[in-house]
C-alpha positions as CSV (number, residue, x, y, z in Angstrom):
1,X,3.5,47.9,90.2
2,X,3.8,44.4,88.9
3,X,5.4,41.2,90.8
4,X,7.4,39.4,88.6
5,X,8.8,37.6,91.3
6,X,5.5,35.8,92.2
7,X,5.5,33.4,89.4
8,X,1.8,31.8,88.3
9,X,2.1,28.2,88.2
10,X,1.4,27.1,84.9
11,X,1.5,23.4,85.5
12,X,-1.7,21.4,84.9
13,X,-2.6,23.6,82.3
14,X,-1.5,22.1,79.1
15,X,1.0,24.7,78.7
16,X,3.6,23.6,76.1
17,X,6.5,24.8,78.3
18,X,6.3,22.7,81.6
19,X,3.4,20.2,80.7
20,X,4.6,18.8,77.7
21,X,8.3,18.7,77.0
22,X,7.6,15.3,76.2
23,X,7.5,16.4,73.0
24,X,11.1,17.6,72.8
25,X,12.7,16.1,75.8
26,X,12.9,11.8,76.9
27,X,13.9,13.1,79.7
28,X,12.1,13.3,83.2
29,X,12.4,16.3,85.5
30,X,13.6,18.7,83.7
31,X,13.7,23.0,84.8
32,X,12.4,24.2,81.8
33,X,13.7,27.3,80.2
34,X,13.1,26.2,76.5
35,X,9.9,27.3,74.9
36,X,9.9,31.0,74.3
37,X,7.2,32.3,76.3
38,X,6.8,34.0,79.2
39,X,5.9,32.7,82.8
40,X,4.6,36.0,84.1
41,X,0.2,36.9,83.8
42,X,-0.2,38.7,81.1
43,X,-1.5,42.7,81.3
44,X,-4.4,43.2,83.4
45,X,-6.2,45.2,80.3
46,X,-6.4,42.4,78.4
47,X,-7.2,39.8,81.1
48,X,-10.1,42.3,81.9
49,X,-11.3,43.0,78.4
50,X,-11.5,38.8,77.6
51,X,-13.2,38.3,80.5
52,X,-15.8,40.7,79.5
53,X,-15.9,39.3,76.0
54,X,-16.8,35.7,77.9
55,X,-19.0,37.0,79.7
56,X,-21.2,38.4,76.6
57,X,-21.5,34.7,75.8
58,X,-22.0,34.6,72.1
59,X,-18.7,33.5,70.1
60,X,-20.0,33.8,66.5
61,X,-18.3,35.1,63.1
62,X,-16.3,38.0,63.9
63,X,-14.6,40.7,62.3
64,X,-12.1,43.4,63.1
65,X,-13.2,46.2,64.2
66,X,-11.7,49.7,63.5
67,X,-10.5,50.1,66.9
68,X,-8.5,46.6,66.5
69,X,-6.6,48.4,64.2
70,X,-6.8,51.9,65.7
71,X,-5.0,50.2,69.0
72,X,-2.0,48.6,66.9
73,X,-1.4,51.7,64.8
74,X,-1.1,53.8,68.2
75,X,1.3,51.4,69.2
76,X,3.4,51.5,65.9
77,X,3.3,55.0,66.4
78,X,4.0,55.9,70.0
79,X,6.4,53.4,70.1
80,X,8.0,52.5,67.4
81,X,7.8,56.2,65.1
82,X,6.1,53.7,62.5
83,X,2.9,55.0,60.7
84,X,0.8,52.5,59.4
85,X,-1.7,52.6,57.4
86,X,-5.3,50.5,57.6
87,X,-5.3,48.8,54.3
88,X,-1.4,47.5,54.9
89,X,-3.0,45.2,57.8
90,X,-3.6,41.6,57.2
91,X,-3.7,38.9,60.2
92,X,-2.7,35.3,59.9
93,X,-2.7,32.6,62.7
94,X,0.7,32.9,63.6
95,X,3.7,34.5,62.5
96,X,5.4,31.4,61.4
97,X,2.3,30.3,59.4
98,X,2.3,33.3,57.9
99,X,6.0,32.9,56.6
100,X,4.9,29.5,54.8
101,X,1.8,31.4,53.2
102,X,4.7,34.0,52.0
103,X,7.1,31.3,50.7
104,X,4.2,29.5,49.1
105,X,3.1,32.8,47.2
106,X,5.6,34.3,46.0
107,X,8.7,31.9,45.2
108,X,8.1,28.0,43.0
109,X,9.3,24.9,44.4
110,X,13.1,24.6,43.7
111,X,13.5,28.5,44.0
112,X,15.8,29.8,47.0
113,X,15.2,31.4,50.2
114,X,18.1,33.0,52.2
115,X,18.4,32.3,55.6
116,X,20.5,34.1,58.1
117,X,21.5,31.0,61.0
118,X,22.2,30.6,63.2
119,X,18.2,31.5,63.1
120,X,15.2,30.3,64.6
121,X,14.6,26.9,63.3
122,X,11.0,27.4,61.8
123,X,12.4,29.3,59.3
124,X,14.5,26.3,57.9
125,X,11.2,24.3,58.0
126,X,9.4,27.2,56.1
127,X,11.8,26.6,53.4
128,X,12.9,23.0,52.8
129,X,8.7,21.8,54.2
130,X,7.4,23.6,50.8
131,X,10.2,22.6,48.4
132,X,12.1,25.5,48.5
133,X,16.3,25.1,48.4
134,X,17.9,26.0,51.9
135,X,20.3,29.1,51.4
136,X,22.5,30.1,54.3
137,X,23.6,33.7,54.6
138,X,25.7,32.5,58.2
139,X,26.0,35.1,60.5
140,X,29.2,36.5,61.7
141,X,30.6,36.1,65.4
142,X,33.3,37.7,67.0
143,X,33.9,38.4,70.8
144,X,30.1,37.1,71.3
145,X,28.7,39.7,68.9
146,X,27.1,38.8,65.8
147,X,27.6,40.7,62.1
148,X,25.9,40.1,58.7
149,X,28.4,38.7,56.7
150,X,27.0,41.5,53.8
151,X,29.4,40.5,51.0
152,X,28.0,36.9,50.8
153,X,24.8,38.2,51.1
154,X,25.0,40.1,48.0
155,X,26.1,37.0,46.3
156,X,23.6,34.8,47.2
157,X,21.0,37.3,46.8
158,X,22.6,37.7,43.2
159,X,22.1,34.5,42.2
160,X,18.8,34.6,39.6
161,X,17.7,31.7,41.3
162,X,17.5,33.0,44.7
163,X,14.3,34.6,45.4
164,X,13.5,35.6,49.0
165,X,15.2,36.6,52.1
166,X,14.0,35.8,55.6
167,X,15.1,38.5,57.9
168,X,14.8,38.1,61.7
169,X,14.9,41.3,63.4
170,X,15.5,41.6,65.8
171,X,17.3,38.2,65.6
172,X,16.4,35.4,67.8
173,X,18.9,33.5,69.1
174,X,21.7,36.0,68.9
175,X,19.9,38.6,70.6
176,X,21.0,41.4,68.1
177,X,18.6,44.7,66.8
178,X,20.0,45.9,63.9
179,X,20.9,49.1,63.3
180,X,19.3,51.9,60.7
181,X,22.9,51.1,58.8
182,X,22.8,47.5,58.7
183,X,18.9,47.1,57.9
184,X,19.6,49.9,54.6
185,X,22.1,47.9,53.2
186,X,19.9,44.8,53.6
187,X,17.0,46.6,51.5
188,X,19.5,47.7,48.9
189,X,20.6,44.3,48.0
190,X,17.4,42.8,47.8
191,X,16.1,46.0,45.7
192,X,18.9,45.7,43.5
193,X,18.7,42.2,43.3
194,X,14.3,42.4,43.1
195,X,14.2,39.5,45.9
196,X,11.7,39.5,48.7
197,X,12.2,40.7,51.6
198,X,10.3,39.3,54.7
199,X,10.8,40.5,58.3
200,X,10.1,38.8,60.8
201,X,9.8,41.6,64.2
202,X,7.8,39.1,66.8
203,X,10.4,40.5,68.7
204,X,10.5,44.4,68.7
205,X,9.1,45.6,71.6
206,X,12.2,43.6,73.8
207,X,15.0,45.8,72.8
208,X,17.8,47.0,75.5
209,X,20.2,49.5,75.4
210,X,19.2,49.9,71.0
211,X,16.5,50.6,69.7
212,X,14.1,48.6,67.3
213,X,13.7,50.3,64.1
214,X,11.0,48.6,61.6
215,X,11.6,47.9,58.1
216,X,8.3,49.5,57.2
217,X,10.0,52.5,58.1
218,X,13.1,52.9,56.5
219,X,11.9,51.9,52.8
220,X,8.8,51.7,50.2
221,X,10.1,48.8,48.5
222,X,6.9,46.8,47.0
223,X,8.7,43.7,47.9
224,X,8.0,43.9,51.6
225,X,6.1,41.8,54.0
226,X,6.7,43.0,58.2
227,X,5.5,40.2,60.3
228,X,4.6,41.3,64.1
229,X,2.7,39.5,66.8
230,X,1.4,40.4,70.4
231,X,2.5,37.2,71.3
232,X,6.1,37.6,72.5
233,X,5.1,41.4,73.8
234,X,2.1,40.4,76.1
235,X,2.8,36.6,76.4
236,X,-0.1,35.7,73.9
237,X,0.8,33.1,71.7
238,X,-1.9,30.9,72.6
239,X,-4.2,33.2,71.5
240,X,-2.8,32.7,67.8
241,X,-3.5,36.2,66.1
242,X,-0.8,37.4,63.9
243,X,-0.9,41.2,62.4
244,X,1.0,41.3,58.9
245,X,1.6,44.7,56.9
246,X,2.1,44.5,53.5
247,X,2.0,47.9,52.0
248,X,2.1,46.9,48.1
249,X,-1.7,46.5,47.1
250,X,-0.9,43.1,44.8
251,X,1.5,41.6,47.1
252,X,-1.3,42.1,50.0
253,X,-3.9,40.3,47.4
254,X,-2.0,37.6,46.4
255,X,-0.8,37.0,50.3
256,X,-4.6,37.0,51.0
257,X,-5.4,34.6,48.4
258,X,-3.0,31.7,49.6
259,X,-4.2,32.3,53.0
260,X,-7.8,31.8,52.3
261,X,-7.1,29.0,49.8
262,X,-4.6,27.3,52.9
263,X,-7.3,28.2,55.6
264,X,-10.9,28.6,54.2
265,X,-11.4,32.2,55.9
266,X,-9.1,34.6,57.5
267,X,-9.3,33.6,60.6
268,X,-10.6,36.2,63.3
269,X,-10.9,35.1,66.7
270,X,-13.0,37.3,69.2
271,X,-11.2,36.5,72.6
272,X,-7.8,37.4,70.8
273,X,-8.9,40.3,69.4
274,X,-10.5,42.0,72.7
275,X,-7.5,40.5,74.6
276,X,-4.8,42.2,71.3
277,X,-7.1,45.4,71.1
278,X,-6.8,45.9,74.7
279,X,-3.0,45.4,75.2
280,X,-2.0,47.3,72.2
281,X,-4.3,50.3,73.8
282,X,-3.5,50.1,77.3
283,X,-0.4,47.4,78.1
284,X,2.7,50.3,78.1
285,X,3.4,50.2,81.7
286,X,3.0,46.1,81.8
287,X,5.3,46.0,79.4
288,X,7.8,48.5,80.2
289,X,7.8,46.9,83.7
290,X,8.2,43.3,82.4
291,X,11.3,44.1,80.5
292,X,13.4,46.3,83.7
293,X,12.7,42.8,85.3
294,X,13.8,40.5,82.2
295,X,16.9,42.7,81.9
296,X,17.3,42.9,85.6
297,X,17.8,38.6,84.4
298,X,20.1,39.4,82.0
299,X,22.2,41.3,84.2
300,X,22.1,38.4,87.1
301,X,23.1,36.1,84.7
302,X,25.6,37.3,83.4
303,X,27.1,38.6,87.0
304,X,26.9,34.7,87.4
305,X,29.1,33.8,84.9
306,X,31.5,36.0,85.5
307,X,31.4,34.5,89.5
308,X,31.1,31.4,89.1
309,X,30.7,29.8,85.4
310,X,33.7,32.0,83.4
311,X,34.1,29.1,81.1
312,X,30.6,30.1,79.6
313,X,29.9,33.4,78.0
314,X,26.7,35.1,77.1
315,X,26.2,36.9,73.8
316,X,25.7,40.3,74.2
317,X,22.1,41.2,74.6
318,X,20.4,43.6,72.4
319,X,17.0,42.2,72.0
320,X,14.4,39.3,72.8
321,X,14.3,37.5,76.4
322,X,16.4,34.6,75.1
323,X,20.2,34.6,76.7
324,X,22.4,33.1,74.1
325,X,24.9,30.9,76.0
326,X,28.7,29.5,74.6
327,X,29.8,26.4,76.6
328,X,32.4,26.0,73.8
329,X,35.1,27.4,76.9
330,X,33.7,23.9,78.7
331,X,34.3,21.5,76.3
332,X,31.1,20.3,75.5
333,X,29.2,20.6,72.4
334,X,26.6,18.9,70.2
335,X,25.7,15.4,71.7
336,X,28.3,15.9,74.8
337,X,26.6,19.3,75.6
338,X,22.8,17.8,75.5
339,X,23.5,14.8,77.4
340,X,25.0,17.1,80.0
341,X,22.3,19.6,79.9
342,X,19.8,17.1,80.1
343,X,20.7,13.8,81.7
344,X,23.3,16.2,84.3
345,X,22.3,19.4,84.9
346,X,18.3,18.5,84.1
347,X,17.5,21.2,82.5
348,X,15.7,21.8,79.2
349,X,17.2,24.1,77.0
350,X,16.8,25.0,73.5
351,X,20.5,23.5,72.8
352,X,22.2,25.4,70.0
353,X,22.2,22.8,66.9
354,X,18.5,23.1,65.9
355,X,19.2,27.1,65.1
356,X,22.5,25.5,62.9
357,X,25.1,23.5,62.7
358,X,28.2,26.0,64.0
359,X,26.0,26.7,67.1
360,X,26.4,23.4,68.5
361,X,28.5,24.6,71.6
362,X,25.7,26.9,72.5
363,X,22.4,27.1,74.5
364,X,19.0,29.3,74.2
365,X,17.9,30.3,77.7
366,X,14.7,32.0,78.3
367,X,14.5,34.6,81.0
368,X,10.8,35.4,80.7
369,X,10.5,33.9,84.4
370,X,10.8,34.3,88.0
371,X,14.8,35.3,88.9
372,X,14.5,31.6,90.9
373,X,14.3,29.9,88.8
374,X,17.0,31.5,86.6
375,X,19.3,31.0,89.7
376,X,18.3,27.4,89.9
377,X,19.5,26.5,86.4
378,X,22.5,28.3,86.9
379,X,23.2,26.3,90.1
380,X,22.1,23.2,88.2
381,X,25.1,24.2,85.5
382,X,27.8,25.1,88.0
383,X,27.1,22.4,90.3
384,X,27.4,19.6,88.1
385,X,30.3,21.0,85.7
386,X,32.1,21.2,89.1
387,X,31.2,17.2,89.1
């Protein structure tokens, strides 16, 4: 049984999330519950099998081992009823590095890549940063529930010009898994339409109440790149180790190509791997006790609202650790909503504009931490919109 509740401090250790929001924030002070990572130690199996690794001493050229892969696949498979095969598997830094090395490989500067905002930021940057033309497929909301808006899609996707689509699934910040209906009609427009088709599933194993349900398994289109990630799972994205399957053999090779002409080598770190190896093998229970608590959040939060904040309302959750907040009811949005969230409440949030434009009257906030500190920024909210 895991304490969740007996938070590690993480401050003084050059953690991005309390010990540098300098980088995002001018303000001093701040609760953060921006950055999406998690506050809670990370499985015991893969704290264990790093240490041992360290303690062999020697940190020299390494490659992946069969049971690297052997761990991941029994992961795809017990949990996810997704068979992969070996030779699918490529590994990349990060996820989001590995979305530029797919936009720089398989669409020219100038092309088009669809976008589905309000969407995680980097994938704007993964666009417009190599040249490529921005092209938003803007999600649907009604009654705090988000849609594809498919008959846009299947014009912009149309469009000879338009070459990939970026899919986020499940979606981060709307907190939505797609379902086996939606994610079919998605692969027939871009098979129809012979665009790519790039997933992005960092977040599939946090899925409540739905189920996650992998590209890779629904289609054999030779279009396909799925992008996963231990990072958001075990709370690992420091250890930078992305695992990418590509099933078509030439879109593989020219993925692996860029990367090594972007990078040098494939990069193949031995700490992530015995740390990844070790999760994917043994982590089930962590994880299946890490998410009854992050839910547990979910449900306290939105209790709270109800109580005490009604002029706020939380987007259904379906997916990731990342509450998706309106304040529209409040009044405040863009500017007017960060000064208050920042310079008021003193809180850091990931405020809604940097995922698009008609989010501006929202906030991102990650649950991934103690239930105090959830309660604390809630305070914070009530207690100074009461001002």
């Amino acid at each position: 049984m895991y304490d969740f509740d007996k938070m590690t401090d993480r401050r003084g250790t050059s953690c991005s999330k309390w010990d540098n929001m300098s980088s995002m924030f001018s303000e001093k002070g701040l609760l953060p519950l921006w950055i999406a990572d998690m506050d809670f130690r990370c499985c015991e199996e893969a704290v264990s099998a790093i240490r041992k690794r360290v303690d062999h001493g020697v940190f020299g050229y390494t490659v992946l081992p069969d049971s690297y892969f052997d761990a991941i696949a029994g992961w795809m498979r017990r949990r996810h009823g997704w068979s992969v095969q070996k030779e699918w598997l490529v590994t990349s830094v990060t996820v989001v590095s590995a979305l530029n090395i797919l936009v720089q490989a398989f669409t020219n500067p100038g092309d088009g890549v669809i976008i589905q905002k309000p969407v995680y930021f980097p994938f704007e940057e993964c666009v417009l940063d190599n040249g490529r033309a921005l092209v938003n497929n803007e999600l649907l909301e009604q009654d705090g529930y988000y849609t594809m808006d498919f008959d846009d899609l299947e014009r912009k996707a149309s469009c000879p010009e338009n070459k990939m689509l970026l899919l986020c699934s499940p979606h981060n910040p709307v907190c939505r898994a797609w379902t086996e209906e939606e994610l079919l009609r998605v692969i027939d427009i871009c098979r129809r339409n012979d665009i790519y088709l790039i997933a992005d599933e960092i977040h599939m194993d946090f899925v409540f109440n739905a189920k996650h349900i992998p590209l890779g398994t629904l289609t054999d289109y030779d279009k396909l790149a799925v992008c996963t990630s231990p990072s958001k799972t075990f709370n690992m994205a420091g250890l930078k180790m992305a695992n990418i399957f590509i099933p078509d053999e030439n879109m593989r090779k020219a993925f692996t190509r860029r990367s090594k002409s972007q990078c040098g080598i494939i990069p193949n770190n031995p700490l992530s791997i015995a740390g990844i190896e070790a999760a994917y093998a043994g982590g089930d229970k962590w994880l299946e006790e890490v998410k009854r608590y992050i839910w547990e959040n979910f449900c306290f939060v939105d209790n709270y609202i109800k109580q005490y904040l009604p002029a706020l309302r939380m987007t259904r959750p379906e997916a990731t650790y990342l509450a998706w907040i309106d304040f529209s009811g409040t009044g405040l949005r863009g500017k007017e909503l960060s000064v208050f969230l920042r310079e008021k409440a003193k809180i850091a949030l990931d405020e809604g504009s940097v995922f698009g434009k008609n989010s501006e009257g929202y906030a991102r906030i990650n649950l991934a931490t103690d239930r105090t500190v959830v309660k604390e920024c809630l305070d914070r909210i009530r207690d100074n919109l009461a001002k």
